[in-house]
Jmol script that loads the backbone (N, CA, C; Angstrom):
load data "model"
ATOM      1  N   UNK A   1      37.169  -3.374  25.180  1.00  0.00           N
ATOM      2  CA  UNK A   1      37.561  -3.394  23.790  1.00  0.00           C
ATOM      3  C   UNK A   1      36.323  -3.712  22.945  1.00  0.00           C
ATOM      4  N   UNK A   2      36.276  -2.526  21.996  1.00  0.00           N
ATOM      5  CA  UNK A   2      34.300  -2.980  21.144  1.00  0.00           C
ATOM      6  C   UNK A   2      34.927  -3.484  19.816  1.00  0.00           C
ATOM      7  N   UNK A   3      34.353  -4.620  19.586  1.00  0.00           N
ATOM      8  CA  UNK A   3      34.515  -5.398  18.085  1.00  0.00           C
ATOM      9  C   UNK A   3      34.365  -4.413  16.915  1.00  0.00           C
ATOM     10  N   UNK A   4      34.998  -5.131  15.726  1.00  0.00           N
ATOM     11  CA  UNK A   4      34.300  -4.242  14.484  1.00  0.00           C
ATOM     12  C   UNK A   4      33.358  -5.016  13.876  1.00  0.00           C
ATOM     13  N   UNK A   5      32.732  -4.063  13.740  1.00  0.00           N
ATOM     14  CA  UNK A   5      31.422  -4.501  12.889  1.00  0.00           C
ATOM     15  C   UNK A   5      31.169  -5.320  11.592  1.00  0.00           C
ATOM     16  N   UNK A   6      30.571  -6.528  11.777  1.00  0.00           N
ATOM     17  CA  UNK A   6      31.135  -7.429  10.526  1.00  0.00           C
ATOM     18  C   UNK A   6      30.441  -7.090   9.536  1.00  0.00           C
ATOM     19  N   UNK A   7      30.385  -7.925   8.281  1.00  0.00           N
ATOM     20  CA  UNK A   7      30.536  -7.542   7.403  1.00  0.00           C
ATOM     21  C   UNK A   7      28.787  -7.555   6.661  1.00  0.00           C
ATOM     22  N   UNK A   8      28.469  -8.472   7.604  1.00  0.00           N
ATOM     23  CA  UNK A   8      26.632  -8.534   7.630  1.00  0.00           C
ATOM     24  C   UNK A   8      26.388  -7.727   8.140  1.00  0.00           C
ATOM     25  N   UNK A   9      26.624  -7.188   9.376  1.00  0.00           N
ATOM     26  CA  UNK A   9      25.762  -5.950   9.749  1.00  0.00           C
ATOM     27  C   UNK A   9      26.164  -4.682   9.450  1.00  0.00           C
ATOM     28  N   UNK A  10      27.218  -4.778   8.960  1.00  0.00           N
ATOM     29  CA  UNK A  10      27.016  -3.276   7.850  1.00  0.00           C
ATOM     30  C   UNK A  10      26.223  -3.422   6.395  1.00  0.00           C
ATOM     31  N   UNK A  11      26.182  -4.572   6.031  1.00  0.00           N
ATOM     32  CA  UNK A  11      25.169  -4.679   5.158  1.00  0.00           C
ATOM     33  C   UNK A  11      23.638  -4.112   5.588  1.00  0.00           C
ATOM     34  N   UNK A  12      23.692  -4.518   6.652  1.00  0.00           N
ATOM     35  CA  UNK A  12      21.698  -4.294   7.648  1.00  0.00           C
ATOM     36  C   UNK A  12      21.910  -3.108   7.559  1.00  0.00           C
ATOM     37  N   UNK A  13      23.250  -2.631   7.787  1.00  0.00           N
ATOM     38  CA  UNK A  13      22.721  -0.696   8.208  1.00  0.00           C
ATOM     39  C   UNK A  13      22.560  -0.136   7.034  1.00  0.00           C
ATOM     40  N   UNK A  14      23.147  -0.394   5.793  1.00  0.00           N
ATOM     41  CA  UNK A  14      23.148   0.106   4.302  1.00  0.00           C
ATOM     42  C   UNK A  14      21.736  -0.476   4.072  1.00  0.00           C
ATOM     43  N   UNK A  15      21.035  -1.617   4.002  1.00  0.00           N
ATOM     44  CA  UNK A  15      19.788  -1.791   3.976  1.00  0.00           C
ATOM     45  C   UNK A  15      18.591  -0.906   4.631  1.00  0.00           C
ATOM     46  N   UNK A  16      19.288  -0.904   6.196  1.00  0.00           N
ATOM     47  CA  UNK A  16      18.151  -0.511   6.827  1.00  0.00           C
ATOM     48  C   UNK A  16      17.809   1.180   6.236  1.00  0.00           C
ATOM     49  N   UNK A  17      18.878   2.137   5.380  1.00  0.00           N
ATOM     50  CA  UNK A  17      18.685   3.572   5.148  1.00  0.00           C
ATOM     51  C   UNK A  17      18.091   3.017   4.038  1.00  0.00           C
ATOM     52  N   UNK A  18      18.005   2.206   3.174  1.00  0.00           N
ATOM     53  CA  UNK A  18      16.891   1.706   1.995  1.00  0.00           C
ATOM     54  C   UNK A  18      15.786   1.759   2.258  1.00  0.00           C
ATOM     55  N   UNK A  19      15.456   1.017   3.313  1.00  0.00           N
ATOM     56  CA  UNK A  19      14.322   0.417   3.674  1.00  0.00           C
ATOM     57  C   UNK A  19      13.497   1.615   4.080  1.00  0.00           C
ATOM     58  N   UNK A  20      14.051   2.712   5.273  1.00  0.00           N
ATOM     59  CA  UNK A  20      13.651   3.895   5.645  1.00  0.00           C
ATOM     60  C   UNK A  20      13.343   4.554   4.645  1.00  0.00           C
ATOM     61  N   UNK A  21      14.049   4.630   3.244  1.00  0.00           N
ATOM     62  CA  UNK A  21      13.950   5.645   1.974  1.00  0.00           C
ATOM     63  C   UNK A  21      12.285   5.636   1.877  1.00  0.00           C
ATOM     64  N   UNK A  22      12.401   3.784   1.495  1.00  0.00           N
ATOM     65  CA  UNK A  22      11.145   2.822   0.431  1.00  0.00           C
ATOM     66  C   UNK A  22       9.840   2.913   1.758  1.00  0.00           C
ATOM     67  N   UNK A  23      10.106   3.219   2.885  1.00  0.00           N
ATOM     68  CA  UNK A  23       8.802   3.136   4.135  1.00  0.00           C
ATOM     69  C   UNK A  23       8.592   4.375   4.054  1.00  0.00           C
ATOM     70  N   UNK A  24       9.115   5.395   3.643  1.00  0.00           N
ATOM     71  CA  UNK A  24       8.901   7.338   3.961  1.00  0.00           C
ATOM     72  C   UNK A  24       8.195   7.350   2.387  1.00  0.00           C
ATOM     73  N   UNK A  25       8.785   7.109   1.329  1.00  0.00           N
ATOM     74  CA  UNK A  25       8.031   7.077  -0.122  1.00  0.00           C
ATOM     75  C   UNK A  25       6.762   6.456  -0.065  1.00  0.00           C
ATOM     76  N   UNK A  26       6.405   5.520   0.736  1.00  0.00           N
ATOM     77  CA  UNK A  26       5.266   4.485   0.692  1.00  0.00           C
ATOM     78  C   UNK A  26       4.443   5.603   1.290  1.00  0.00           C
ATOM     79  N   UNK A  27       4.253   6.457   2.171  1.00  0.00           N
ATOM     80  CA  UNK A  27       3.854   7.083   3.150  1.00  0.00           C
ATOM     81  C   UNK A  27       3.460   6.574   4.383  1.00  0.00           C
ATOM     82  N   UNK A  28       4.494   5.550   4.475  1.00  0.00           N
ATOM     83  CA  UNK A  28       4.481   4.762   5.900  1.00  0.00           C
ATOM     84  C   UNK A  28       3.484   3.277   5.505  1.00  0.00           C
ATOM     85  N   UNK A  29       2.978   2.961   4.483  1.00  0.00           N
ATOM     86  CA  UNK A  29       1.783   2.318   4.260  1.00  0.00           C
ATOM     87  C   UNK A  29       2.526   0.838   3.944  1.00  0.00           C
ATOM     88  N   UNK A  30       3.740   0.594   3.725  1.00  0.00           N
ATOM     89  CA  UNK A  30       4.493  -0.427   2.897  1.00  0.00           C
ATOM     90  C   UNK A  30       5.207  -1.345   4.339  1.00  0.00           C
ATOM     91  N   UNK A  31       4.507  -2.113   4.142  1.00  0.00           N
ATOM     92  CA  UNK A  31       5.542  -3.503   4.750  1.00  0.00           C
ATOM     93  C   UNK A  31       6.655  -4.398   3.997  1.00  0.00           C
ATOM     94  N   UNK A  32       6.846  -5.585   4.764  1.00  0.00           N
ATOM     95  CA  UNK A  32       7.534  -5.772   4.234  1.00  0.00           C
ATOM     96  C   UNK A  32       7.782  -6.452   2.678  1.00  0.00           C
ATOM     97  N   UNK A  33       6.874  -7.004   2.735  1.00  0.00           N
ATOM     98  CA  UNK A  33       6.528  -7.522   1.059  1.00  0.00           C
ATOM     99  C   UNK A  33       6.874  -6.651  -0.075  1.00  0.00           C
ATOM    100  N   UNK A  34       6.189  -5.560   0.070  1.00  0.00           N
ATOM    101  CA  UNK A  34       6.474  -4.485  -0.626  1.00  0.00           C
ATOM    102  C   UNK A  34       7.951  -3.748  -0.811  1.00  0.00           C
ATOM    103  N   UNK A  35       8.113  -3.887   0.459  1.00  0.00           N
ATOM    104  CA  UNK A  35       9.370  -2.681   0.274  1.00  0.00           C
ATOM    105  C   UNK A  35      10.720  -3.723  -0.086  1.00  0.00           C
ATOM    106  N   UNK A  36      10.153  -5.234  -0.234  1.00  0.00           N
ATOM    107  CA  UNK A  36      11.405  -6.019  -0.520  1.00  0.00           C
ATOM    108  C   UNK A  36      11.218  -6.440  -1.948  1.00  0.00           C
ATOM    109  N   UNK A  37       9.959  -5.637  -2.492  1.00  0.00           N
ATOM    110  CA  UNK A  37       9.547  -5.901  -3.822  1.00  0.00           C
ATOM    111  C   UNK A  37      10.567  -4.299  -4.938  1.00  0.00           C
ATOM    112  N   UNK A  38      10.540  -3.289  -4.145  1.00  0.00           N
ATOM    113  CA  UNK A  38      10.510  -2.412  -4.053  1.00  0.00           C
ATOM    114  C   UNK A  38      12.243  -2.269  -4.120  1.00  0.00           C
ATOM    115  N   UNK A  39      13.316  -2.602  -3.158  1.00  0.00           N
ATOM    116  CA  UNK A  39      14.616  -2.825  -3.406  1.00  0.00           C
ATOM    117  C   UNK A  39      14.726  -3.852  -4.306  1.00  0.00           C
ATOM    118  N   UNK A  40      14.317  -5.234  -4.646  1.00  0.00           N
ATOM    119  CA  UNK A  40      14.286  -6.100  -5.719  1.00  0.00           C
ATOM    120  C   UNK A  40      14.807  -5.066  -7.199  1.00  0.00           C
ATOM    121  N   UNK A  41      13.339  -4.251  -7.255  1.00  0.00           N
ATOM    122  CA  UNK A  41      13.276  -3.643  -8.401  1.00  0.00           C
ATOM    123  C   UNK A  41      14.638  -2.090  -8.603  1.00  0.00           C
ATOM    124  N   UNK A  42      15.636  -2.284  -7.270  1.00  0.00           N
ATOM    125  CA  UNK A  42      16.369  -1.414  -7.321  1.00  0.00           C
ATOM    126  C   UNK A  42      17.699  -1.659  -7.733  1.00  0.00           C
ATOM    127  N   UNK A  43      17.388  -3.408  -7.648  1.00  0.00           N
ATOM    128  CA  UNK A  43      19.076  -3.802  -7.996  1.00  0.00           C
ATOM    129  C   UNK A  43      19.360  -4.990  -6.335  1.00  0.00           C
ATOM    130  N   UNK A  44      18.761  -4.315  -5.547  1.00  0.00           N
ATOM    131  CA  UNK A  44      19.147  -5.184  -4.423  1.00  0.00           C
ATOM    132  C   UNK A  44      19.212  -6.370  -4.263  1.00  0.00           C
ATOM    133  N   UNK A  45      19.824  -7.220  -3.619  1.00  0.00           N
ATOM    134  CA  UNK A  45      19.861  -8.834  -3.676  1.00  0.00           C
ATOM    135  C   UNK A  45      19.944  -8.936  -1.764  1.00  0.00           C
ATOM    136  N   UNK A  46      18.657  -9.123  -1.413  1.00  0.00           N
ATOM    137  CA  UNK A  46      18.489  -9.788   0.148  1.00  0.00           C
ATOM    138  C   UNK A  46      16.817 -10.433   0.136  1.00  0.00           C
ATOM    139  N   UNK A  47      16.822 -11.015   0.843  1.00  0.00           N
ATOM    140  CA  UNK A  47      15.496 -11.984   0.911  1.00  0.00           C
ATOM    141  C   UNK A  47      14.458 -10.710   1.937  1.00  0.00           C
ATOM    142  N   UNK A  48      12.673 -11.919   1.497  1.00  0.00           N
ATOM    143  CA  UNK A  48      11.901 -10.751   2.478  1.00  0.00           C
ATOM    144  C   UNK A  48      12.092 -11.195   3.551  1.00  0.00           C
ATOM    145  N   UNK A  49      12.612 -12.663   4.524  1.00  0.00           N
ATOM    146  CA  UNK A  49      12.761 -12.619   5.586  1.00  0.00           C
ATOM    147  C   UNK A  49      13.718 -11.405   6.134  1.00  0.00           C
ATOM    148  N   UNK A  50      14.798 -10.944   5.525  1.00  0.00           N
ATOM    149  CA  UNK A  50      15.770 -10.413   5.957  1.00  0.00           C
ATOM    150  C   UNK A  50      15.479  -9.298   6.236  1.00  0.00           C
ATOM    151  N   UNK A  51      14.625  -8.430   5.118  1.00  0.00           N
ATOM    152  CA  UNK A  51      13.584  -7.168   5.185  1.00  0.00           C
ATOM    153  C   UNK A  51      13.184  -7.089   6.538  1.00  0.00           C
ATOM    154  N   UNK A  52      12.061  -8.144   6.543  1.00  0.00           N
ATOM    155  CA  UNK A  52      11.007  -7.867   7.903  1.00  0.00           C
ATOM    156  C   UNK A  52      11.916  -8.183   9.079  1.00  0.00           C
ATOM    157  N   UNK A  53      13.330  -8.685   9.465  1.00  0.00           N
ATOM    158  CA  UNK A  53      13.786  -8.878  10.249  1.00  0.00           C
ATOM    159  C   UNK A  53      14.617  -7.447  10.661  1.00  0.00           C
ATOM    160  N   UNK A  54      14.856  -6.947   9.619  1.00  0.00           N
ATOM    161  CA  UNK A  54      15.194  -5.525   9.866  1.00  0.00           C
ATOM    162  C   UNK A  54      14.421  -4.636  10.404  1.00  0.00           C
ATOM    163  N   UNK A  55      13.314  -4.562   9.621  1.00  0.00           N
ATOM    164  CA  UNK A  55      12.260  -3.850  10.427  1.00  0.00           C
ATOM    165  C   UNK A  55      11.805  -3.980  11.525  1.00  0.00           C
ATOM    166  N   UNK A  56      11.797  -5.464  11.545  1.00  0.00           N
ATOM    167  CA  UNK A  56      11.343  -5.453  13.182  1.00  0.00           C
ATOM    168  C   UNK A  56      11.922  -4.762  14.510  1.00  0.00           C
ATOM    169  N   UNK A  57      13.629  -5.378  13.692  1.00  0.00           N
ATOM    170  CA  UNK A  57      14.289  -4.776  15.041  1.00  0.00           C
ATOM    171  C   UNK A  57      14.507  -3.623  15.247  1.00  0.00           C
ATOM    172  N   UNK A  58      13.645  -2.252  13.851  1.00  0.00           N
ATOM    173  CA  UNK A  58      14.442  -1.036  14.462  1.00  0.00           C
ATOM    174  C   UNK A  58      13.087  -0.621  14.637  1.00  0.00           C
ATOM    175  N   UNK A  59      11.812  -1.043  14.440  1.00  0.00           N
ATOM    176  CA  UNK A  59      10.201  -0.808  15.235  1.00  0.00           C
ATOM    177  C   UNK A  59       9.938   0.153  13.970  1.00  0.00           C
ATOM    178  N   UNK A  60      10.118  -0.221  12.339  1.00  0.00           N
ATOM    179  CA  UNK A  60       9.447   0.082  11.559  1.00  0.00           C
ATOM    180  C   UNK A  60       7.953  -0.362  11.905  1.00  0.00           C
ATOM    181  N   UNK A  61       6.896   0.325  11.737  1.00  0.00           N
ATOM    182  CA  UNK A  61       5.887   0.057  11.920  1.00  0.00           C
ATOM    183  C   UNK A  61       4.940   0.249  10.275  1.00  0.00           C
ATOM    184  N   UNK A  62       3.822  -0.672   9.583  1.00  0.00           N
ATOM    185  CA  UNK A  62       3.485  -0.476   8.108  1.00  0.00           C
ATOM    186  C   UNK A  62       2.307   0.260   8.913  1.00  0.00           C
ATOM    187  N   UNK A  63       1.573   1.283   8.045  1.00  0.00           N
ATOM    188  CA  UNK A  63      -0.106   2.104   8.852  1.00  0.00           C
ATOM    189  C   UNK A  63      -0.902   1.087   7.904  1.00  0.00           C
ATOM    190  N   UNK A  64      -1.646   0.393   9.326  1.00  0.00           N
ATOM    191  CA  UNK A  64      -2.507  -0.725   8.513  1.00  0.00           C
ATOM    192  C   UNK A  64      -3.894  -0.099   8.820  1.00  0.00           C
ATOM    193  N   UNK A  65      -4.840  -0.271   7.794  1.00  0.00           N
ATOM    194  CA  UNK A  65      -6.288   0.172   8.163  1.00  0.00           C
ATOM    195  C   UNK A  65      -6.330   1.823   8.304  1.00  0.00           C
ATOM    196  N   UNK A  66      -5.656   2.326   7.275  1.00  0.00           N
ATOM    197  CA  UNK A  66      -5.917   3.909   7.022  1.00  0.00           C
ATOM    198  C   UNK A  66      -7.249   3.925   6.646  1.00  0.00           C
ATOM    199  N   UNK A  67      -7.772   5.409   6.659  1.00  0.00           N
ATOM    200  CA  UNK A  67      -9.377   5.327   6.369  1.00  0.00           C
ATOM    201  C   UNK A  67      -9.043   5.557   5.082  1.00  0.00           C
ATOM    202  N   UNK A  68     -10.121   5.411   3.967  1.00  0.00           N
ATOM    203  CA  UNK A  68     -10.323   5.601   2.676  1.00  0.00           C
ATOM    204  C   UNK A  68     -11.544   7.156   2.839  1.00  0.00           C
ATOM    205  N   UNK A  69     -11.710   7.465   1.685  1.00  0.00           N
ATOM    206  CA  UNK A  69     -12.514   8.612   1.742  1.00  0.00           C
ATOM    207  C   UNK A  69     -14.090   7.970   1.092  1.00  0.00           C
ATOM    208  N   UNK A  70     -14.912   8.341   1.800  1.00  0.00           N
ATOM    209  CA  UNK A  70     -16.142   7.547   1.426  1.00  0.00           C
ATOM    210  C   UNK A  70     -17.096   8.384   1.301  1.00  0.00           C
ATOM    211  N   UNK A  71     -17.852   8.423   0.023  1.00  0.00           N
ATOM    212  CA  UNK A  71     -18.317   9.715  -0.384  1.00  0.00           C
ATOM    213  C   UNK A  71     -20.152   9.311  -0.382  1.00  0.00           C
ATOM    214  N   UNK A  72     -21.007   9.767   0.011  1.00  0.00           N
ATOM    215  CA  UNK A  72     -22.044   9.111   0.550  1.00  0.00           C
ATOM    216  C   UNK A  72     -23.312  10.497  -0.147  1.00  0.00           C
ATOM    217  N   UNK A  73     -24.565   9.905  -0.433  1.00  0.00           N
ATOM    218  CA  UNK A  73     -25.330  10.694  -1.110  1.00  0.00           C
ATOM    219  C   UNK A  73     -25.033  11.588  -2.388  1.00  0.00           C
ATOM    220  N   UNK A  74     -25.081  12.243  -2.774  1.00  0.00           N
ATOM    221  CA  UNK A  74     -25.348  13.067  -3.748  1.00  0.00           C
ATOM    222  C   UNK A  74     -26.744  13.471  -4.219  1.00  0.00           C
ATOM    223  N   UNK A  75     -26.960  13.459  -5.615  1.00  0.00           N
ATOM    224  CA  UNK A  75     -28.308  13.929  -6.210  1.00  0.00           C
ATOM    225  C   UNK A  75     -29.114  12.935  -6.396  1.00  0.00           C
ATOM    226  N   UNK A  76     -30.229  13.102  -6.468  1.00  0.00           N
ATOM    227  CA  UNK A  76     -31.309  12.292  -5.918  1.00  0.00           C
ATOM    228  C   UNK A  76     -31.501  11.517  -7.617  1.00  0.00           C
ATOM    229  N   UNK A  77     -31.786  10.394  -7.842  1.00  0.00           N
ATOM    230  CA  UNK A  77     -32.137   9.895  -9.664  1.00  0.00           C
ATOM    231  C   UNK A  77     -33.366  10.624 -10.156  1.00  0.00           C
ATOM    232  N   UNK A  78     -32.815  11.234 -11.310  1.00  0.00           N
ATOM    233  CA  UNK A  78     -34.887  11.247 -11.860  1.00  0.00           C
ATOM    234  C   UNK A  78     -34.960  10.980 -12.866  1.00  0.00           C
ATOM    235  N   UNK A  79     -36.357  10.741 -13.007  1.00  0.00           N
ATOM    236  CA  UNK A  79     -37.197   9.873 -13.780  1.00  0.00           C
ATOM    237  C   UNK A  79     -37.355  10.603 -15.201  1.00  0.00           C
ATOM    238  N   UNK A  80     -36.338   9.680 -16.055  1.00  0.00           N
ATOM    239  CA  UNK A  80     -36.475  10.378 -17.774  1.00  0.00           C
ATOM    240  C   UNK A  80     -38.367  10.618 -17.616  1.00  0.00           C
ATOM    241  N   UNK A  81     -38.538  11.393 -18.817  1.00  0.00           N
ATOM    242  CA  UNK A  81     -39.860  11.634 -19.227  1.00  0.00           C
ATOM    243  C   UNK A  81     -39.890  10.724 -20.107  1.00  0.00           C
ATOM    244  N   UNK A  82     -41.124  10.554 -20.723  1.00  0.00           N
ATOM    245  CA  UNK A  82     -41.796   9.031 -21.389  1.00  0.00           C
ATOM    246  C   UNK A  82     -41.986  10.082 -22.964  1.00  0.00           C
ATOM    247  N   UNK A  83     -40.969  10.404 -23.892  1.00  0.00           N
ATOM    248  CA  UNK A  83     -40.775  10.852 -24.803  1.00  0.00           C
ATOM    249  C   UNK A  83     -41.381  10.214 -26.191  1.00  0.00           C
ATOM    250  N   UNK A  84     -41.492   9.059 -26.117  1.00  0.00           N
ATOM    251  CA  UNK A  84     -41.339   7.977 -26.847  1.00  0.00           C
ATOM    252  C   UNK A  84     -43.185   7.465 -26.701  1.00  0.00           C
ATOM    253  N   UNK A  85     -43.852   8.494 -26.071  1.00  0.00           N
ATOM    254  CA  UNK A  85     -45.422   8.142 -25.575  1.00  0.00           C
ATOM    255  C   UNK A  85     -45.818   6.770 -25.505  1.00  0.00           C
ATOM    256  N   UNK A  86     -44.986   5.864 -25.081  1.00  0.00           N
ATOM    257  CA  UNK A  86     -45.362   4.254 -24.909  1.00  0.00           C
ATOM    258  C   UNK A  86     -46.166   4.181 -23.570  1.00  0.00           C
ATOM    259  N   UNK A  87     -46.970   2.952 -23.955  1.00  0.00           N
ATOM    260  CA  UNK A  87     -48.114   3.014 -22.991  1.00  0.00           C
ATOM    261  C   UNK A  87     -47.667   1.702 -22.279  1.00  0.00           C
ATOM    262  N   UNK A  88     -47.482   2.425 -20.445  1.00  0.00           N
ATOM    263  CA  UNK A  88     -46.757   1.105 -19.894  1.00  0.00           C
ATOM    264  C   UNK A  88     -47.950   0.356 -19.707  1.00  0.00           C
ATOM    265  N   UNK A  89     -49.290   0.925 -19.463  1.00  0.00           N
ATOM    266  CA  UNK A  89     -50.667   0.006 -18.783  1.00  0.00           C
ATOM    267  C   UNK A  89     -51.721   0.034 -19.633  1.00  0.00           C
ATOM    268  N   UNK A  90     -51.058  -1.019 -20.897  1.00  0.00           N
ATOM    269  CA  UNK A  90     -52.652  -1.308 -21.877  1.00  0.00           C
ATOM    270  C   UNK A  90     -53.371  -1.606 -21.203  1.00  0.00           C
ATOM    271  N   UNK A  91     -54.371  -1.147 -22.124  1.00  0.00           N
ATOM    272  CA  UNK A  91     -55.942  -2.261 -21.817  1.00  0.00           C
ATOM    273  C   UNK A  91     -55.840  -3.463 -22.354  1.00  0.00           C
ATOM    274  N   UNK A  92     -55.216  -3.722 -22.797  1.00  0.00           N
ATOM    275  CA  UNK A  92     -55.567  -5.468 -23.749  1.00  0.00           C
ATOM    276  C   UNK A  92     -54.120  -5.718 -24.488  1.00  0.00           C
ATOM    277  N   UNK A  93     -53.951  -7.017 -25.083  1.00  0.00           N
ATOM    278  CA  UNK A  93     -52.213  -7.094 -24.983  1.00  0.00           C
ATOM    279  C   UNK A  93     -52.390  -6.943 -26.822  1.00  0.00           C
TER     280      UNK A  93
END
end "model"
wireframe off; spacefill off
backbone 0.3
color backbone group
């Protein structure tokens, strides 16, 4: 004989398709801080322990340490011309 499902953990499962929404929008990048910042701002009322306890147990994973794009060299500086004919090396001050 299988129990019915109380009334908290149908809450977790209505959470947990939130949480999946707010981790697929993030592009996987959002833990739990975020994504409990994230239902906050939706109306939701559950704590971030409750968040990350969800996640844990269904192996949400946040992508930590994505690369950034790092853009290296370009054009070389040059040297304005001396327009202004100032003399950097007097003879005498």
């Amino acid at each position: 004989m299988k129990k019915p499902l109380s009334d908290r953990s149908i809450k977790d499962l209505r959470l947990l398709e939130r949480i999946r929404e707010c981790h697929i929008a993030s592009g996987g990048t959002y833990g739990s801080p975020w994504i409990h910042r994230d239902l906050r701002d939706e109306g939701e009322s559950c704590s971030v322990h409750r968040v990350a306890k969800i996640i844990r147990n269904n192996k949400i994973k946040a992508q930590i340490g994505y690369k950034r794009r790092h853009i290296q060299g370009g054009k070389v500086g040059k040297i304005a011309d001396n327009i202004l004919k100032r003399q950097f090396n007097p003879d005498a001050p």
